[in-house]
Backbone as a chain_set.jsonl record, in Angstrom:
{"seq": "XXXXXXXXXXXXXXXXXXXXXXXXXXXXXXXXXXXXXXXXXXXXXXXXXXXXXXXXXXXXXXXXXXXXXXXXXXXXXXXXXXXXXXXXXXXXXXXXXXXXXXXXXXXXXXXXXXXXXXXXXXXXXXXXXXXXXXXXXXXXXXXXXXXXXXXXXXXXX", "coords": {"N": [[-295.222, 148.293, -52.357], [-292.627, 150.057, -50.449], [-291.828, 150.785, -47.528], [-289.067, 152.713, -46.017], [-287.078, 153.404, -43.537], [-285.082, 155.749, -42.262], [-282.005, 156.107, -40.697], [-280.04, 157.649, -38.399], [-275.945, 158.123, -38.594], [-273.865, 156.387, -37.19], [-271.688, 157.742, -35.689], [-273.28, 160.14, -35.352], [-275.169, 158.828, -33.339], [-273.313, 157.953, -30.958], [-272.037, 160.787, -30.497], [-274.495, 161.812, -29.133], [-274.251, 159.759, -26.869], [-272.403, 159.835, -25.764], [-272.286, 163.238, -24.835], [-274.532, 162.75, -23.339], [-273.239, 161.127, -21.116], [-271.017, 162.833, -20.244], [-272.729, 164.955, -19.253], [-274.168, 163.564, -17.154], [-271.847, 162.903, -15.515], [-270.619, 165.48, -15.024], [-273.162, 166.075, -13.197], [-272.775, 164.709, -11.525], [-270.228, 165.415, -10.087], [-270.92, 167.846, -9.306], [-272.236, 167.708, -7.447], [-270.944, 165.606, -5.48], [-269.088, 167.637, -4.885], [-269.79, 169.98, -4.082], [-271.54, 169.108, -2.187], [-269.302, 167.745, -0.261], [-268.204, 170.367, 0.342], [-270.297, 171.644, 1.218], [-271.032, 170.026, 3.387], [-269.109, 169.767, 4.981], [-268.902, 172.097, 6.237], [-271.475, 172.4, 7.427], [-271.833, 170.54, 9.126], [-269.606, 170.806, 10.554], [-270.063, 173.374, 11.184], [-271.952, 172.847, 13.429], [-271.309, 170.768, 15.001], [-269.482, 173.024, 15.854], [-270.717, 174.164, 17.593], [-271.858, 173.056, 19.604], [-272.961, 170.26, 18.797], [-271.449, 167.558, 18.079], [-271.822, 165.423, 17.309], [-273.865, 165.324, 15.396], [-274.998, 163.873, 13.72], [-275.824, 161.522, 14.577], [-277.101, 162.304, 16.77], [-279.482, 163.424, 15.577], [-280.566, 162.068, 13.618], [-282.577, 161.69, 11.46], [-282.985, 164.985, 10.755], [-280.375, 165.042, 10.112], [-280.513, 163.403, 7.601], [-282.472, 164.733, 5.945], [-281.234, 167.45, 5.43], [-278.965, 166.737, 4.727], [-279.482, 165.503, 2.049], [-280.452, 168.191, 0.825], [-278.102, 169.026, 1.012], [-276.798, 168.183, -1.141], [-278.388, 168.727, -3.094], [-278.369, 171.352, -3.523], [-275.873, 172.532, -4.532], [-276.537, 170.406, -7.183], [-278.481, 171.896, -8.719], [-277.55, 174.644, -8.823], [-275.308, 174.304, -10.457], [-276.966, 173.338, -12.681], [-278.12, 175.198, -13.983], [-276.384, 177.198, -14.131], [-275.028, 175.837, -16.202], [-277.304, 177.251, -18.391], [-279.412, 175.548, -17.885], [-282.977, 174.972, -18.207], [-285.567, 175.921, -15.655], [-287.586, 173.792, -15.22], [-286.376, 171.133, -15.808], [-284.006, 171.172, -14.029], [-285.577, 170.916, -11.894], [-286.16, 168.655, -11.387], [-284.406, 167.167, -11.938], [-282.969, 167.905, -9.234], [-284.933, 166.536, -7.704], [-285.137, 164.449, -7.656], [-282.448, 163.525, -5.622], [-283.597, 164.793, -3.642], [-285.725, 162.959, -3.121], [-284.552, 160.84, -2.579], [-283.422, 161.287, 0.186], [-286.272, 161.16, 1.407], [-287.285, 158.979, 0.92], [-285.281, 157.515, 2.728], [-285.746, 158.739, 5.473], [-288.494, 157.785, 5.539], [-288.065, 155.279, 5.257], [-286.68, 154.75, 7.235], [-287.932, 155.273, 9.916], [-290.329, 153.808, 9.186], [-288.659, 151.466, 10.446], [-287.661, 149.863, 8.485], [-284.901, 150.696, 8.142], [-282.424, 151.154, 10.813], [-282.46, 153.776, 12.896], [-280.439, 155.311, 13.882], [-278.358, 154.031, 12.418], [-278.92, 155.192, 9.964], [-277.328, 157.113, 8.415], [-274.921, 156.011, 8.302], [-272.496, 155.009, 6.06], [-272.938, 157.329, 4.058], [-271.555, 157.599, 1.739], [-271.677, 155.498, 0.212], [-274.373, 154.882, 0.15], [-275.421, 157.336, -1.36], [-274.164, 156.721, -4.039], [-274.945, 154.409, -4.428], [-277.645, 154.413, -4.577], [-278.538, 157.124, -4.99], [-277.964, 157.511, -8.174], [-278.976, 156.019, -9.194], [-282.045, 157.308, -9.6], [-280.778, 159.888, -10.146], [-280.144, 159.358, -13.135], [-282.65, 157.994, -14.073], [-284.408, 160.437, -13.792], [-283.07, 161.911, -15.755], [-282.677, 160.664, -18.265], [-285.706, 160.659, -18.737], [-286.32, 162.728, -19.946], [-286.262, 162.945, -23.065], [-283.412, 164.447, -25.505], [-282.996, 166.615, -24.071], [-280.704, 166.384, -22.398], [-279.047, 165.252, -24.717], [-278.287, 167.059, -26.214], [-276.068, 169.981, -27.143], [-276.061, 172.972, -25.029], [-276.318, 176.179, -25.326], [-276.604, 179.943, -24.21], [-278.825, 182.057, -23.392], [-280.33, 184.624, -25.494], [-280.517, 186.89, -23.669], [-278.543, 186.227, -21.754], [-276.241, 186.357, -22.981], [-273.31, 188.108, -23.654], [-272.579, 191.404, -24.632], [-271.338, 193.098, -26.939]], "CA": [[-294.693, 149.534, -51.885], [-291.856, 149.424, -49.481], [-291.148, 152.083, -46.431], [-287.29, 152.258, -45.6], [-286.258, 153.958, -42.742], [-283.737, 156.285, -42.609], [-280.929, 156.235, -39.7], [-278.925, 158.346, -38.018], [-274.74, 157.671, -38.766], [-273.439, 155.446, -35.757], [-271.426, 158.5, -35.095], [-274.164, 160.779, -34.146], [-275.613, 158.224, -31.646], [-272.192, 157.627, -30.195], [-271.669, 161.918, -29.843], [-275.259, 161.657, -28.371], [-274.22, 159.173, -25.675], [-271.048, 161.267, -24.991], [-272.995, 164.139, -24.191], [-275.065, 162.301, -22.161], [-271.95, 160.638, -19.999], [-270.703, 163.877, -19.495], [-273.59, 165.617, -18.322], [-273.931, 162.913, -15.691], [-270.547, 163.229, -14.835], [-270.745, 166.98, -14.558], [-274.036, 165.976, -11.951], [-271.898, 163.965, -10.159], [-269.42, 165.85, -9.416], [-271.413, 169.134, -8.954], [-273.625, 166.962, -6.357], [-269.973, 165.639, -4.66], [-267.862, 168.341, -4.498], [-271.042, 170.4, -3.164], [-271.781, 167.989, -1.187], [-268.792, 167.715, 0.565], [-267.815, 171.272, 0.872], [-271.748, 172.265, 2.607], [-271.632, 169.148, 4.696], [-268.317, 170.22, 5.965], [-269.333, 173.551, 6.458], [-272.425, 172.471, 8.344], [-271.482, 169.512, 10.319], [-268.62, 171.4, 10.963], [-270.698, 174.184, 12.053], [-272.895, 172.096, 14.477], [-269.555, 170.718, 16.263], [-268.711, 174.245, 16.955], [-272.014, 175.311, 18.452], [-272.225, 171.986, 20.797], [-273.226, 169.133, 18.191], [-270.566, 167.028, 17.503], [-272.132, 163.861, 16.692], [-275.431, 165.411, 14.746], [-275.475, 162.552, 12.591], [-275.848, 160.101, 15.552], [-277.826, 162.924, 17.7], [-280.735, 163.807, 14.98], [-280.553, 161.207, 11.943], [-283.928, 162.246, 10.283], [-282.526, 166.187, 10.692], [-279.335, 165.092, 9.282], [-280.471, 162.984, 6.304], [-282.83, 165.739, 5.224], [-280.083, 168.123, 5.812], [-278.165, 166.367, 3.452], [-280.49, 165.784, 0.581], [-280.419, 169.178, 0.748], [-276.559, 169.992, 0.649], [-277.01, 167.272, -2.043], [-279.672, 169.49, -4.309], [-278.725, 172.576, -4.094], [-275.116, 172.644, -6.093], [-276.159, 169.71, -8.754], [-279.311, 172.876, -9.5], [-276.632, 175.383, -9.226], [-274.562, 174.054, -11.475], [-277.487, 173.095, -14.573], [-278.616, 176.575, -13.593], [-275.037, 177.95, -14.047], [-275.15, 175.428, -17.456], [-278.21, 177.284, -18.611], [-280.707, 174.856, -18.216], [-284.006, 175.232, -17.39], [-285.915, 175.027, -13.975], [-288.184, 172.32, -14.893], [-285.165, 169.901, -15.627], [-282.947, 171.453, -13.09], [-285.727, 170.793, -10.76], [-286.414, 167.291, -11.719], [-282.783, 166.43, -11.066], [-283.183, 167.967, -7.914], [-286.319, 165.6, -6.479], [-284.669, 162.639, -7.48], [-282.186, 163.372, -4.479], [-284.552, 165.177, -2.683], [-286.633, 162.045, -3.089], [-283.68, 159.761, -1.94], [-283.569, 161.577, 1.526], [-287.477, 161.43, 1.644], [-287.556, 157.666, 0.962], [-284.541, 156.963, 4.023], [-286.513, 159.029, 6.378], [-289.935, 157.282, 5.442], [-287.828, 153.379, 5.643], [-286.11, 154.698, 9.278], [-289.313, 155.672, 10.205], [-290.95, 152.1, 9.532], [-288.137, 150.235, 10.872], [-286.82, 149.36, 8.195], [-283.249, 151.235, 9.008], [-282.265, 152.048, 12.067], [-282.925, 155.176, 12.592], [-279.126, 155.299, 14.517], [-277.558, 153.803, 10.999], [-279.522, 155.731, 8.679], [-276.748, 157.726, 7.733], [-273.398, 155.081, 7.968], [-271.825, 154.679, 4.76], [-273.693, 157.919, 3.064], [-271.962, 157.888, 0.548], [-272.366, 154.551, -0.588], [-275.638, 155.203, -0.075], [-275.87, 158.377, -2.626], [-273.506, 156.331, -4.902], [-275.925, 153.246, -4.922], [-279.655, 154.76, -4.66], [-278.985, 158.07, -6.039], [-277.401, 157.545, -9.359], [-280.215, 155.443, -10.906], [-283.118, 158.043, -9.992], [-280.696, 160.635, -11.332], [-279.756, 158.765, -14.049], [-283.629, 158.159, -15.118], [-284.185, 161.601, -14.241], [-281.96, 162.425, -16.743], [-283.061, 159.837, -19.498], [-287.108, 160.486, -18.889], [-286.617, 163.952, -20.956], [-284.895, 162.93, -24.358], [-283.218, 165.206, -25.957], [-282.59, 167.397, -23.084], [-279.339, 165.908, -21.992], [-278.259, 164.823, -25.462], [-277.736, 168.105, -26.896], [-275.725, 171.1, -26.581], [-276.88, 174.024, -24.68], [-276.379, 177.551, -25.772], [-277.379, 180.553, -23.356], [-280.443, 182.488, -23.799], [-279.614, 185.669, -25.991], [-280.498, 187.773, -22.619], [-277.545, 186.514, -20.888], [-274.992, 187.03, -23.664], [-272.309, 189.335, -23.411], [-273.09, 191.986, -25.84], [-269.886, 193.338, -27.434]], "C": [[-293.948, 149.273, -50.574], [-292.185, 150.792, -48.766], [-289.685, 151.681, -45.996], [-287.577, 153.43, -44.113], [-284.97, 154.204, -42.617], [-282.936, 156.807, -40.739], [-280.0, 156.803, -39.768], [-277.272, 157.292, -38.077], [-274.74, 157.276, -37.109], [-272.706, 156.828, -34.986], [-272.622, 159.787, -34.423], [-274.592, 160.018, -32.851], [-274.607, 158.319, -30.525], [-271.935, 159.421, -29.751], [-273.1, 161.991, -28.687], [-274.954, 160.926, -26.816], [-273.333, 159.803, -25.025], [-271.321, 161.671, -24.21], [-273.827, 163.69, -22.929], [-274.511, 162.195, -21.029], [-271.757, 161.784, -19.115], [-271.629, 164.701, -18.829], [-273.737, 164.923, -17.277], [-272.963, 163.204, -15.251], [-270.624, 164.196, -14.077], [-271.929, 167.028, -12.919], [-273.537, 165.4, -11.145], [-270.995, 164.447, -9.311], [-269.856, 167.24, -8.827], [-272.056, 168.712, -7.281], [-271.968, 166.749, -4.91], [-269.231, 166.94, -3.845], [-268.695, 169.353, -4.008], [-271.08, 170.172, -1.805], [-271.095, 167.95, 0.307], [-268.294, 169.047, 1.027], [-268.862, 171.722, 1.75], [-271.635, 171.492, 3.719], [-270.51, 169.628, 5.196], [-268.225, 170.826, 6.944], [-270.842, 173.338, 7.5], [-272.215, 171.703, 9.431], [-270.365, 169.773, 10.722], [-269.364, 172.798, 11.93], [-271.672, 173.933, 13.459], [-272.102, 172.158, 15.571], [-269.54, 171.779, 16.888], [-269.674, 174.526, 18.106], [-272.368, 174.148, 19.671], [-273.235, 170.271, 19.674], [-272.448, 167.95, 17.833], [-270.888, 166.015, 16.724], [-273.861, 164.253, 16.272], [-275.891, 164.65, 13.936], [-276.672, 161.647, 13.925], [-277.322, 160.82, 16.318], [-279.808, 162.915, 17.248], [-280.229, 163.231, 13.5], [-281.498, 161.345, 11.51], [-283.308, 163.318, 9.919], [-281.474, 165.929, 9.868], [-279.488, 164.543, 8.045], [-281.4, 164.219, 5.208], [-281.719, 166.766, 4.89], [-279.101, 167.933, 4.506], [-278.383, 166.141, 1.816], [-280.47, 167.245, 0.495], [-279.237, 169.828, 0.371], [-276.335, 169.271, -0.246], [-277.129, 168.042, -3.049], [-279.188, 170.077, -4.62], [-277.248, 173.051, -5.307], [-275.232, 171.574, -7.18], [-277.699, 171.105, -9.036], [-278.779, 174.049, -9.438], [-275.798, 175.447, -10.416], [-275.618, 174.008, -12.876], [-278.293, 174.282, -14.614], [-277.273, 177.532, -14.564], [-274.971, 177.387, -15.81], [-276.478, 176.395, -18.333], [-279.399, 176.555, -18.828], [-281.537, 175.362, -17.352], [-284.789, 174.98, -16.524], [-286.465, 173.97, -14.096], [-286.952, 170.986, -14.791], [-284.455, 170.021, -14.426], [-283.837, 171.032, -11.75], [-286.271, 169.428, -10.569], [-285.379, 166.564, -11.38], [-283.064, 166.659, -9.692], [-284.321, 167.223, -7.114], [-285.719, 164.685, -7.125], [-283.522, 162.78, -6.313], [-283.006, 163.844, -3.429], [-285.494, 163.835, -1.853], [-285.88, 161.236, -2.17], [-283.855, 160.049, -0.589], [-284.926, 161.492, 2.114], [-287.477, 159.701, 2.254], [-286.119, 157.129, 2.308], [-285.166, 157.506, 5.04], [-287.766, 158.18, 6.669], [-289.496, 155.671, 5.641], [-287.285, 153.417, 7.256], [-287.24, 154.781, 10.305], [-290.446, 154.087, 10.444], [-290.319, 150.986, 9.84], [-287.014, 149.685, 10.18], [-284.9, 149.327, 7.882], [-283.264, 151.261, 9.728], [-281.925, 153.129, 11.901], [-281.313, 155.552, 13.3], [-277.918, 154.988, 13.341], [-277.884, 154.409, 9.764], [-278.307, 156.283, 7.508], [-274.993, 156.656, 7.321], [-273.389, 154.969, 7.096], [-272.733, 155.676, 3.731], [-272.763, 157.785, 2.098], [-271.632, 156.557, -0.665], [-273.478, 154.382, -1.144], [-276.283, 156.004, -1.45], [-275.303, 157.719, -3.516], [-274.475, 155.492, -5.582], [-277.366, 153.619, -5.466], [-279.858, 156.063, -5.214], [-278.815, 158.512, -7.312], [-278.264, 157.031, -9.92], [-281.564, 156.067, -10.429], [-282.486, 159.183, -10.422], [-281.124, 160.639, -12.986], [-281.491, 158.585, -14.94], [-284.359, 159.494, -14.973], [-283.874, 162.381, -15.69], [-282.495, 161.917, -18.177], [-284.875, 160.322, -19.588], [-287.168, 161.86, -19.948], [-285.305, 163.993, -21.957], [-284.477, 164.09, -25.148], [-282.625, 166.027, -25.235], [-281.038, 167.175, -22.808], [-278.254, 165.979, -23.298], [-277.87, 165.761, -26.636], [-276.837, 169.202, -26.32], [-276.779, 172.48, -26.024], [-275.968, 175.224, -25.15], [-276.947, 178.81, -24.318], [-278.171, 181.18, -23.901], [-279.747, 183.622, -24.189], [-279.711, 187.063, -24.488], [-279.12, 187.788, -21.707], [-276.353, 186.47, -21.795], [-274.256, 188.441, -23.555], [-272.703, 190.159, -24.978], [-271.614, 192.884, -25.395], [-269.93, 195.166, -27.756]], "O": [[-294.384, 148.505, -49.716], [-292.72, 151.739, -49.344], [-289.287, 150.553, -45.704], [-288.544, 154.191, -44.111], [-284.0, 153.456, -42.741], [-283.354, 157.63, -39.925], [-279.157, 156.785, -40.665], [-277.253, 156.106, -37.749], [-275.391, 157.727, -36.166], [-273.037, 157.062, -33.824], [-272.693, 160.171, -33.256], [-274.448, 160.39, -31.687], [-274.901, 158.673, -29.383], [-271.603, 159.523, -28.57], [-272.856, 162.199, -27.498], [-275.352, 161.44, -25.771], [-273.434, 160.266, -23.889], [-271.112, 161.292, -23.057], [-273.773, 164.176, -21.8], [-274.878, 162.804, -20.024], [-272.046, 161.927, -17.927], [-271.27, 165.179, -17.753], [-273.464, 165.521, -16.237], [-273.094, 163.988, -14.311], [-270.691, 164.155, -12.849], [-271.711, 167.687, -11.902], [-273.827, 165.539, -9.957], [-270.855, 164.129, -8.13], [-269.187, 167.739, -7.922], [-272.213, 169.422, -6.288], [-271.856, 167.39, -3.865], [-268.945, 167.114, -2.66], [-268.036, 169.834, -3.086], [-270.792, 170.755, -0.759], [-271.605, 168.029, 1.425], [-267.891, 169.021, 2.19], [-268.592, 172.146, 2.873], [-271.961, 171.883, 4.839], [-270.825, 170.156, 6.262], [-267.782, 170.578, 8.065], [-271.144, 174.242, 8.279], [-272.383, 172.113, 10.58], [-269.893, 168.871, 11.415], [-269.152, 173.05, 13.116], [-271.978, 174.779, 14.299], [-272.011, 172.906, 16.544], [-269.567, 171.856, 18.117], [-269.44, 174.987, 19.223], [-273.133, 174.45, 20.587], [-274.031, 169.487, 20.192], [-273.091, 167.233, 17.066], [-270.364, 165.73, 15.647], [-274.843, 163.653, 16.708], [-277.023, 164.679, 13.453], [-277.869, 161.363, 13.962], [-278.372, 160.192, 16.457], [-280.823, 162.654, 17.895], [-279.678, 163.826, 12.574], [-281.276, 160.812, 10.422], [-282.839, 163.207, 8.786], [-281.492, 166.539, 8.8], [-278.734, 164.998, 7.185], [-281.093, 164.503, 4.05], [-281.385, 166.704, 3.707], [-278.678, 168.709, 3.649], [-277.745, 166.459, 0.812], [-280.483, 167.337, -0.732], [-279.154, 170.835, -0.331], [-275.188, 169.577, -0.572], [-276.236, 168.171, -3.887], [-279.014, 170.095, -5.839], [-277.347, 173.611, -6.399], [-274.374, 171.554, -8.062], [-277.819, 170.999, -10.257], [-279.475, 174.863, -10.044], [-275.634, 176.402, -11.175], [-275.262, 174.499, -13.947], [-279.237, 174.272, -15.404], [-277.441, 178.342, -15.475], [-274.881, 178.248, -16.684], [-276.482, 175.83, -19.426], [-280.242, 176.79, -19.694], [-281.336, 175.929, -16.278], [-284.962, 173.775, -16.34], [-286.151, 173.045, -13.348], [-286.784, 170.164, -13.891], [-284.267, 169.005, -13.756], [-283.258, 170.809, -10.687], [-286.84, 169.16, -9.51], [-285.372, 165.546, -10.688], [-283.383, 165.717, -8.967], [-284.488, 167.419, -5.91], [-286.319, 163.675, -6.757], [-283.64, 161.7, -5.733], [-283.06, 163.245, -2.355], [-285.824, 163.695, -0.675], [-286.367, 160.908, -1.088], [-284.441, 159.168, 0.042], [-284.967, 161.717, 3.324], [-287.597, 159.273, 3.402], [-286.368, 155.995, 2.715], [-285.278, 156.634, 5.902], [-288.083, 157.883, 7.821], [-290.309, 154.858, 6.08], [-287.382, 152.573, 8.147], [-287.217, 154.283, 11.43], [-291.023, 153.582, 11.407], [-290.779, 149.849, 9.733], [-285.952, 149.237, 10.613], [-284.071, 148.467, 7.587], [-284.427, 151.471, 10.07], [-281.219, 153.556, 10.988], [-281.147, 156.697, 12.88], [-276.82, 155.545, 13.33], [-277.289, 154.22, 8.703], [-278.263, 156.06, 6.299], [-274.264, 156.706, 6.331], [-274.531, 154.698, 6.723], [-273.244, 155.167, 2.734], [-273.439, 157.904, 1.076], [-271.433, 156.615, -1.878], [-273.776, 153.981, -2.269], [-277.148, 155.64, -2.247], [-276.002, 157.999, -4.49], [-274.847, 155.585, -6.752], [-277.981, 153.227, -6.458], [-280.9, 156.368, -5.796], [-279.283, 159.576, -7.719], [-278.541, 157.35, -11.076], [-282.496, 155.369, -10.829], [-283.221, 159.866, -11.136], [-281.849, 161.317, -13.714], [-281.635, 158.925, -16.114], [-284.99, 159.826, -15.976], [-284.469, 163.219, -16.367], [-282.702, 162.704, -19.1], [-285.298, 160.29, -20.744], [-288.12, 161.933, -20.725], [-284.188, 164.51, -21.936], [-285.423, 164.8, -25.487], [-281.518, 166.341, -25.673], [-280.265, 168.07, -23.148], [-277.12, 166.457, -23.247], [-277.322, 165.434, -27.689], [-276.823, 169.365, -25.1], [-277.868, 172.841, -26.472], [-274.772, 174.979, -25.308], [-277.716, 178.345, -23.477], [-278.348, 180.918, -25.091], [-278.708, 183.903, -23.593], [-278.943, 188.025, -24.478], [-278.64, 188.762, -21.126], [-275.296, 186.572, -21.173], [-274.719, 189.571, -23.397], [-273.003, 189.656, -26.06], [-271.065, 193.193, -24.337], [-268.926, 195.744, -28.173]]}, "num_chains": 1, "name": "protein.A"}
């Protein structure tokens, strides 16, 4: 007596990974273009009020700060996608986390607490794309389908 296994066409996997791509994408750029419009908007707001150099001044304050203008449009956006909070907030502590873990290495030395922030966004490029990224992969399925909205927030005709 044999068992076969039966496999999905190469093309489903391949629309599967698609989907995937692009949903990262979409986190990437929700997280950037966020990113850079809050930090503008805040470290722009500092300047005015007598901060100019709040990076340099308060680098713990500012890396939290930033994990923060980080979070809140990539859980805007899979919010805005209809997804739901647990995922949306699972993405969100993997940067959350990132700013946790540079505070907690400046803290023991192992940054300077004066460089913490130089080259952020190498930084978010390098260290926060692969705890998105398994973020993202630890709940299968999630990513690699389409979403739909919930019949509550449909437009009713």
């Amino acid at each position: 007596m044999t068992t076969t296994t039966k496999r999905a066409p190469p093309r489903a996997f391949l629309r599967k990974v698609g989907h995937f791509v692009l949903h990262y994408l979409e986190m990437c750029m929700a997280c950037c273009i966020g990113g850079v419009t809050l930090g503008l908007a805040f470290f722009g707001g500092a300047a005015f009020i007598g901060y100019p150099n709040l990076i340099v001044q308060a680098p713990v304050f500012s890396t939290l700060v930033l994990a923060i203008i980080l979070t809140v449009p990539m859980v805007a956006w899979m919010r805005f996608r209809h997804h739901e909070w647990r995922p949306s907030l699972e993405m969100g502590s993997a940067t959350m986390g990132l700013g946790i873990v540079l505070v907690a290495l400046g803290a023991l030395g192992f940054i300077p607490l004066g460089n913490m922030l130089s080259g952020l966004p190498a930084w978010h490029a390098r260290s926060c794309s692969f705890p998105c990224c398994c973020a993202s992969a630890s709940t299968r399925g999630q990513w690699t389908t389409r979403r739909t909205p919930p019949e509550s927030l449909e437009c009713a005709s």
